[in-house]
C-alpha positions in Angstrom: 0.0 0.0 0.0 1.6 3.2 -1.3 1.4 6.2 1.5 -0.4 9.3 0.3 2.1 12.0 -0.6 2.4 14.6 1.9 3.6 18.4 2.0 4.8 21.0 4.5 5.4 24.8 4.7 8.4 25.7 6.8 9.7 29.0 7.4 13.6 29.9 6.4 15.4 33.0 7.5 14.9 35.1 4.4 11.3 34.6 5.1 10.0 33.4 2.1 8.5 29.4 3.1 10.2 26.6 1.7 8.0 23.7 0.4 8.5 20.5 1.7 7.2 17.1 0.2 7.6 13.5 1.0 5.7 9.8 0.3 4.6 8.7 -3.1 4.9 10.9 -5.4 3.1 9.1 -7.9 -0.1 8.7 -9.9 -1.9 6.7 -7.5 -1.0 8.8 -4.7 -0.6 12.7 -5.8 -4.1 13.4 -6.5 -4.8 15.1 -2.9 -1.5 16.9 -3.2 -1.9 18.3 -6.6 -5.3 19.9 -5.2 -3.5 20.9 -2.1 -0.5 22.6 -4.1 -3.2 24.7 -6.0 -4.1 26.5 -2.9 -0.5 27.8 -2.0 -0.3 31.2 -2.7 2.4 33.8 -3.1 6.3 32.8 -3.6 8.0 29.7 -2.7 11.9 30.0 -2.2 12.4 25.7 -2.6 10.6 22.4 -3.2 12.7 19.9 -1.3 12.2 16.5 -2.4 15.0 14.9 0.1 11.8 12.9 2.0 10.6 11.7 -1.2 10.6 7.3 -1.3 8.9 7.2 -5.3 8.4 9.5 -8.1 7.0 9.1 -11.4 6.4 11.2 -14.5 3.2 12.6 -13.0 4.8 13.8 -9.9 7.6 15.1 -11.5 5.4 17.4 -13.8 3.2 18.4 -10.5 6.8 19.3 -8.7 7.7 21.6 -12.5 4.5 22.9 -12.6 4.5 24.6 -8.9 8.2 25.1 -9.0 7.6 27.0 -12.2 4.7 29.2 -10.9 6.0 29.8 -7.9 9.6 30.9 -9.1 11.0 28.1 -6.8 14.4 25.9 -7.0 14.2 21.8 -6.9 16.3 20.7 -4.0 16.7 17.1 -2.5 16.3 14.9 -5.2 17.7 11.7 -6.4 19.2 11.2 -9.4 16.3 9.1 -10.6 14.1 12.0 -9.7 16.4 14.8 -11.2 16.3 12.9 -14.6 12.3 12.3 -14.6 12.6 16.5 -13.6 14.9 17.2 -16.4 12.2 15.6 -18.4 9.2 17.5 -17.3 11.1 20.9 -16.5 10.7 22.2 -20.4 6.9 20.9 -20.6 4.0 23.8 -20.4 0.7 22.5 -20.6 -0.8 25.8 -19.6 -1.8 26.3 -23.0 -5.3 25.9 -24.6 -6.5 22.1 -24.3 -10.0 22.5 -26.0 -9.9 21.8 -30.4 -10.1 24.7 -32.5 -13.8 25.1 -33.6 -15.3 26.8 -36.5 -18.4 29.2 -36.2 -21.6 28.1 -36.5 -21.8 29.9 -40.1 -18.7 28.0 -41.6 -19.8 24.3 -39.7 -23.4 24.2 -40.5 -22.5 24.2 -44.5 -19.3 22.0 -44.2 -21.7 19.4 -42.0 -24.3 20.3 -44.7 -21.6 18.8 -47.4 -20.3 16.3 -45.3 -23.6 14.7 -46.0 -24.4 15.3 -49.4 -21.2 13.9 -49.9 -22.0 10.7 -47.8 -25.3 10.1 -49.6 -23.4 10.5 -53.0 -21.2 7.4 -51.9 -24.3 5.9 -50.9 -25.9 6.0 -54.2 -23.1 4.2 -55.7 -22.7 1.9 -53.4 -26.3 0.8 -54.0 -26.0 1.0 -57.8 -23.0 -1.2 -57.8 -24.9 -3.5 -55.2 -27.8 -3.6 -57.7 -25.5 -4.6 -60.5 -24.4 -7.1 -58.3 -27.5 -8.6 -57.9 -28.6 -8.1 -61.9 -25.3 -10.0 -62.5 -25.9 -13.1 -60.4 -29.6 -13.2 -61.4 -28.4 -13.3 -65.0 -26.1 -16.7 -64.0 -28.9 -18.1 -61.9 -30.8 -17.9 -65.5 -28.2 -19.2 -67.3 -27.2 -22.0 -65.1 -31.2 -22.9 -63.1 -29.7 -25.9 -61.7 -28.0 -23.5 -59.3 -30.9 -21.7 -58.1 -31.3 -22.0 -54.3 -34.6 -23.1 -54.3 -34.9 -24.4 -50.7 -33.5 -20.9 -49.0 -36.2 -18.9 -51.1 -38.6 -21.0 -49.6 -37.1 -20.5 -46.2 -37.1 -17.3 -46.6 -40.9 -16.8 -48.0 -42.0 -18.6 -44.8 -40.0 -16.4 -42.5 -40.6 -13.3 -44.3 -44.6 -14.3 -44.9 -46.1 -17.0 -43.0 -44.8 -16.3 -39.7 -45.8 -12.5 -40.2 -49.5 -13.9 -40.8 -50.0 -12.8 -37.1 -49.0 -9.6 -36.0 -49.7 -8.0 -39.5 -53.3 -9.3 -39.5 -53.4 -7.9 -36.0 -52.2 -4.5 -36.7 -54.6 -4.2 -39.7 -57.9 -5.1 -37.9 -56.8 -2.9 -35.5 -56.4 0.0 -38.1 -59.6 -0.8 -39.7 -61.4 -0.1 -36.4 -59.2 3.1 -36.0 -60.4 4.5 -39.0 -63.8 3.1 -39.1 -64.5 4.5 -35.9 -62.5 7.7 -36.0 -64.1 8.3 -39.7 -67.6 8.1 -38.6 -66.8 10.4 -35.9 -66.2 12.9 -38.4 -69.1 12.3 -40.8 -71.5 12.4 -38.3 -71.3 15.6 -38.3 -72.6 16.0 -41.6 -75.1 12.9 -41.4 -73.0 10.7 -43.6 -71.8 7.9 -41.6 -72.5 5.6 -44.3 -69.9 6.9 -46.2 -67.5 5.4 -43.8 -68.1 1.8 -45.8 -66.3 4.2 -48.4 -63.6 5.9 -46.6 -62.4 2.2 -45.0 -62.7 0.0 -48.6 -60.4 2.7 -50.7 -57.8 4.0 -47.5 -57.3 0.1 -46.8 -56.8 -1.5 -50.3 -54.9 1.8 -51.8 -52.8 3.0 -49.4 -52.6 2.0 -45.7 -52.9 -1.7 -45.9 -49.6 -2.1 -48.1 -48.0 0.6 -47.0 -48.4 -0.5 -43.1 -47.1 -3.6 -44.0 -44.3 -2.7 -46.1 -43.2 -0.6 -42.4 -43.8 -3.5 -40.4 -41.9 -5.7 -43.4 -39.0 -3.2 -42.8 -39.2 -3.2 -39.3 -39.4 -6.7 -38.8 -37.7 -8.7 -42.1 -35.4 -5.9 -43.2 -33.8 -5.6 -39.6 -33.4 -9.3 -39.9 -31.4 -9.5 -43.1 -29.1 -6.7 -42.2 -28.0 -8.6 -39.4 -27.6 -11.8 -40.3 -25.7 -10.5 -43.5 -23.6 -8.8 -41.0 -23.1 -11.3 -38.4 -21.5 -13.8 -41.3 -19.3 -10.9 -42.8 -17.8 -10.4 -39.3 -17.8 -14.5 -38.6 -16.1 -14.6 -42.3 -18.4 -17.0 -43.6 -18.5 -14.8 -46.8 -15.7 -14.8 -47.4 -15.3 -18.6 -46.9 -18.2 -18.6 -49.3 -16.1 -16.8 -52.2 -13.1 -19.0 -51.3 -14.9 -22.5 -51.8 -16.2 -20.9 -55.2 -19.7 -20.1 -54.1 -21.5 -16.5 -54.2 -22.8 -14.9 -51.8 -25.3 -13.1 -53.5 -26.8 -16.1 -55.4 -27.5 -18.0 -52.3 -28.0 -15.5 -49.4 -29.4 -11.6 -51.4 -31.5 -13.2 -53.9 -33.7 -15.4 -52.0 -34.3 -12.4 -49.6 -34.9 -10.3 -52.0 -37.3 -12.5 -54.0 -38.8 -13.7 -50.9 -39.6 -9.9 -49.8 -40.9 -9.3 -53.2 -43.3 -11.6 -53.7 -44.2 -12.2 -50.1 -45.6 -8.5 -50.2 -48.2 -8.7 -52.6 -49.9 -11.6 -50.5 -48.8 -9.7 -47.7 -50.2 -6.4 -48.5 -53.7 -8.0 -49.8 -54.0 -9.9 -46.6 -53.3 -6.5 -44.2 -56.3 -4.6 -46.4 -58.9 -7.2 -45.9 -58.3 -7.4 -42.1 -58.3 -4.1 -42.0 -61.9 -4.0 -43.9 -62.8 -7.1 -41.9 -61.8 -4.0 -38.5 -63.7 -1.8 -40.1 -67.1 -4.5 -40.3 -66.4 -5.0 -36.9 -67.1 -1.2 -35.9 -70.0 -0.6 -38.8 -71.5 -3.8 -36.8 -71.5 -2.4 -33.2 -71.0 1.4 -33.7 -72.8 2.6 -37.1 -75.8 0.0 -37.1 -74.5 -1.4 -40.8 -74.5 -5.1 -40.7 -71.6 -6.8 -40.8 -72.1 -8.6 -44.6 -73.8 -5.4 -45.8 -70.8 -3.6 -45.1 -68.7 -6.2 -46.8 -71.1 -6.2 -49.6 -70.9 -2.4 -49.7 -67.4 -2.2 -50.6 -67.6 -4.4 -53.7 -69.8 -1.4 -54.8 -68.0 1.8 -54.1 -64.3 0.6 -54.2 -62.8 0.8 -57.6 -61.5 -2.5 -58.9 -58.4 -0.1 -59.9 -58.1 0.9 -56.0 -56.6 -3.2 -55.8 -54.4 -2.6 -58.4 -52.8 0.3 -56.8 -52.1 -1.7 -53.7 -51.0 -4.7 -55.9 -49.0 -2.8 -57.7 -47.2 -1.3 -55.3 -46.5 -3.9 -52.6 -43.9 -5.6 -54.8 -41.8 -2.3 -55.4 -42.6 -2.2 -51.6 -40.9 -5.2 -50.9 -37.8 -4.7 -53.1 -36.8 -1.5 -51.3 -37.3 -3.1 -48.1 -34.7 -6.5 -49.3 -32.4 -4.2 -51.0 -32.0 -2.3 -47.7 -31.5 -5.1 -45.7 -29.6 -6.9 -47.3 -27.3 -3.9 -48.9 -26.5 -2.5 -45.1 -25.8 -5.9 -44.0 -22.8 -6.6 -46.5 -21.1 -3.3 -45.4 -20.5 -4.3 -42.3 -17.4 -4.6 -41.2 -14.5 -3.6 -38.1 -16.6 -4.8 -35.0 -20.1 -6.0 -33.5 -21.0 -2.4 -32.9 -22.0 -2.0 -36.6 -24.3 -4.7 -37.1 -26.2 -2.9 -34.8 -26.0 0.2 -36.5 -26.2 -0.9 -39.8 -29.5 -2.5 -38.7 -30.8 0.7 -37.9 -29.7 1.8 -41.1 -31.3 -0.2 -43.1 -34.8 0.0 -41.3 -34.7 3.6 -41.7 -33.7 4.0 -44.9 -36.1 1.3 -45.8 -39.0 2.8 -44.3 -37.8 6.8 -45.6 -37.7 5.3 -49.2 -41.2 3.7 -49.3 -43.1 6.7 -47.7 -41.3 8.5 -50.7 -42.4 6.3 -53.2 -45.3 6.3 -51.6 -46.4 9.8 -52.8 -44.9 9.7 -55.9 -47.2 6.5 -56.7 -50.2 8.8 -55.3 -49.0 11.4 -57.7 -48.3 8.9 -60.7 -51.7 6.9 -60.3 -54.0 10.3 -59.9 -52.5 11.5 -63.5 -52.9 7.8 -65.3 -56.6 8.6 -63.8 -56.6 6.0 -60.9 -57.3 8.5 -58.8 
């Protein structure tokens, strides 16, 4: 057990106090003394370090640092201690410790390109992952015997059966959402029934494939960004390249695939529980019974209002695979970025559907499927 290091102000005939220290002098020890030396004020004619038993490179600086402030000479000390002081004597670290920083007018625009740079890299490291993808699809057509049939069913059932649940769940409960917060609203103008309306076309056009696309995202996309990047750090891609076998025949494609067609099922499953919701609150809520609601919307939903959400759910599905699987084959360095690159790729998955999104609601209103 080191003692703590210990100082004392004598008096000398000149009258000026002479410093003496003794103990530890080291980096385990000096931390009282260090706050005790800041205290001293006014001159200090020595420092005498004759009662001193260790000394390190911290205590030495401490000893430079007062002795310099103070205008005070280094007495006492052992050669092991003068060399460590000889070390420290020329070091000022009274200078500013904090980094330079720019003002707010010059950082915002340099953070500002920082991005736009970022997301340029971005773009072509999705493009080239894209060709990637085009490439092995084009060998898989050539060579069909090599198609991994087996993982794209895997991957449909993990992707789409075994979502069955909590996406049915979410849409009834959406249906009944907007059911009863529609009818809410047209009650004030004594036009409930039109809430048969406002459920069939919000369900089948918009919300029931775009909900599930999020929850697809959310749930699938999150999945294949880290299990891609789990094997990259394990190196089981790069065993996979070695032993001649590529990794985007057997592990992107059947994800993506499985996403893609999985959606349109998918999607067309979440509208009709979510018209099945809305029955459900017609039934209890509006006095419409429950089959003449159903009934109802075969009569004022579009058959083009299905298309919409058919068409969509696929492109729905491909963003969401692309994600995943694209941030989970830039992983690399440690464990720390699977988890971010999971995050990644759920966000940018869910940012780019909401944008297609609108641009489909902008693109079907001018084709007249409005």
């Amino acid at each position: 057990m080191q003692s703590a290091a210990q100082h004392l102000l004598e008096g000398s005939d000149a009258g000026v106090p002479r410093l003496v220290l003794s103990g530890h002098l080291t980096l385990a020890a000096i931390g009282p003394l260090e706050r005790a030396l800041r205290s001293i004020e006014g001159p200090v004619g020595a420092v005498d370090l004759a009662g001193v038993e260790e000394i390190d490179t911290v205590g030495a600086w401490v000893v430079c640092r007062f002795a310099r402030e103070h205008d005070s000479d280094i007495t006492g000390a052992s050669p092991e201690a003068e060399r460590l002081l000889a070390a420290m004597r020329d070091i000022d670290a009274s200078g500013d410790t904090h980094p330079h920083r720019l003002p707010v007018w010059e950082r915002v625009p340099l953070a500002v390109g920082e991005k736009v740079f970022g997301a340029r890299g971005g773009i072509y490291g999705v493009v080239a992952f894209f060709g990637q993808i085009l490439i092995a699809a084009g060998n898989l057509l050539r060579r069909p015997g090599r198609f991994p049939l087996k993982a794209l069913i895997h991957q449909m059932e993990l992707v789409g059966v075994t979502a069955l649940p909590i996406i049915g769940l979410m849409s009834f409960l959406i249906g009944i959402v907007i059911a009863q917060q529609g009818s809410v609203q047209l009650q004030q103008f004594g036009a409930e029934a039109l809430t048969v309306n406002l459920v069939g076309r919000i369900t089948l056009r918009e919300l029931g494939v775009l909900m599930t696309a999020i929850m697809v995202a959310g749930r699938s996309g999150s999945a294949f960004a880290a299990q891609l990047g789990t094997m990259k750090l394990t190196e089981e891609i790069d065993a996979m390249r070695t032993i001649g076998i590529s990794p985007v025949e057997v592990l992107v494609i059947p994800r993506i695939l499985a996403a893609t067609f999985m959606m349109i099922l998918l999607g067309f499953f979440a509208a009709l529980l979510a018209i099945i919701g809305g029955a459900v609150v017609g039934q209890f809520a509006l006095g419409i019974p429950f089959f003449t609601f159903l009934l109802r919307i075969q009569e004022v939903v579009p058959t083009h209002d299905l298309w919409v959400g058919l068409i969509k759910a696929p492109v729905f599905g491909l963003i969401v695979a692309l994600a995943g699987c694209y941030h989970g084959m830039q992983v690399h360095g440690n464990s720390e970025e699977v988890g971010r690159r999971t995050t990644m790729a759920v966000v940018s998955a869910i940012f780019a559907v909401i944008v297609l999104d609108a641009f489909f609601a902008v693109f079907f209103t001018e084709i007249g499927w409005g």
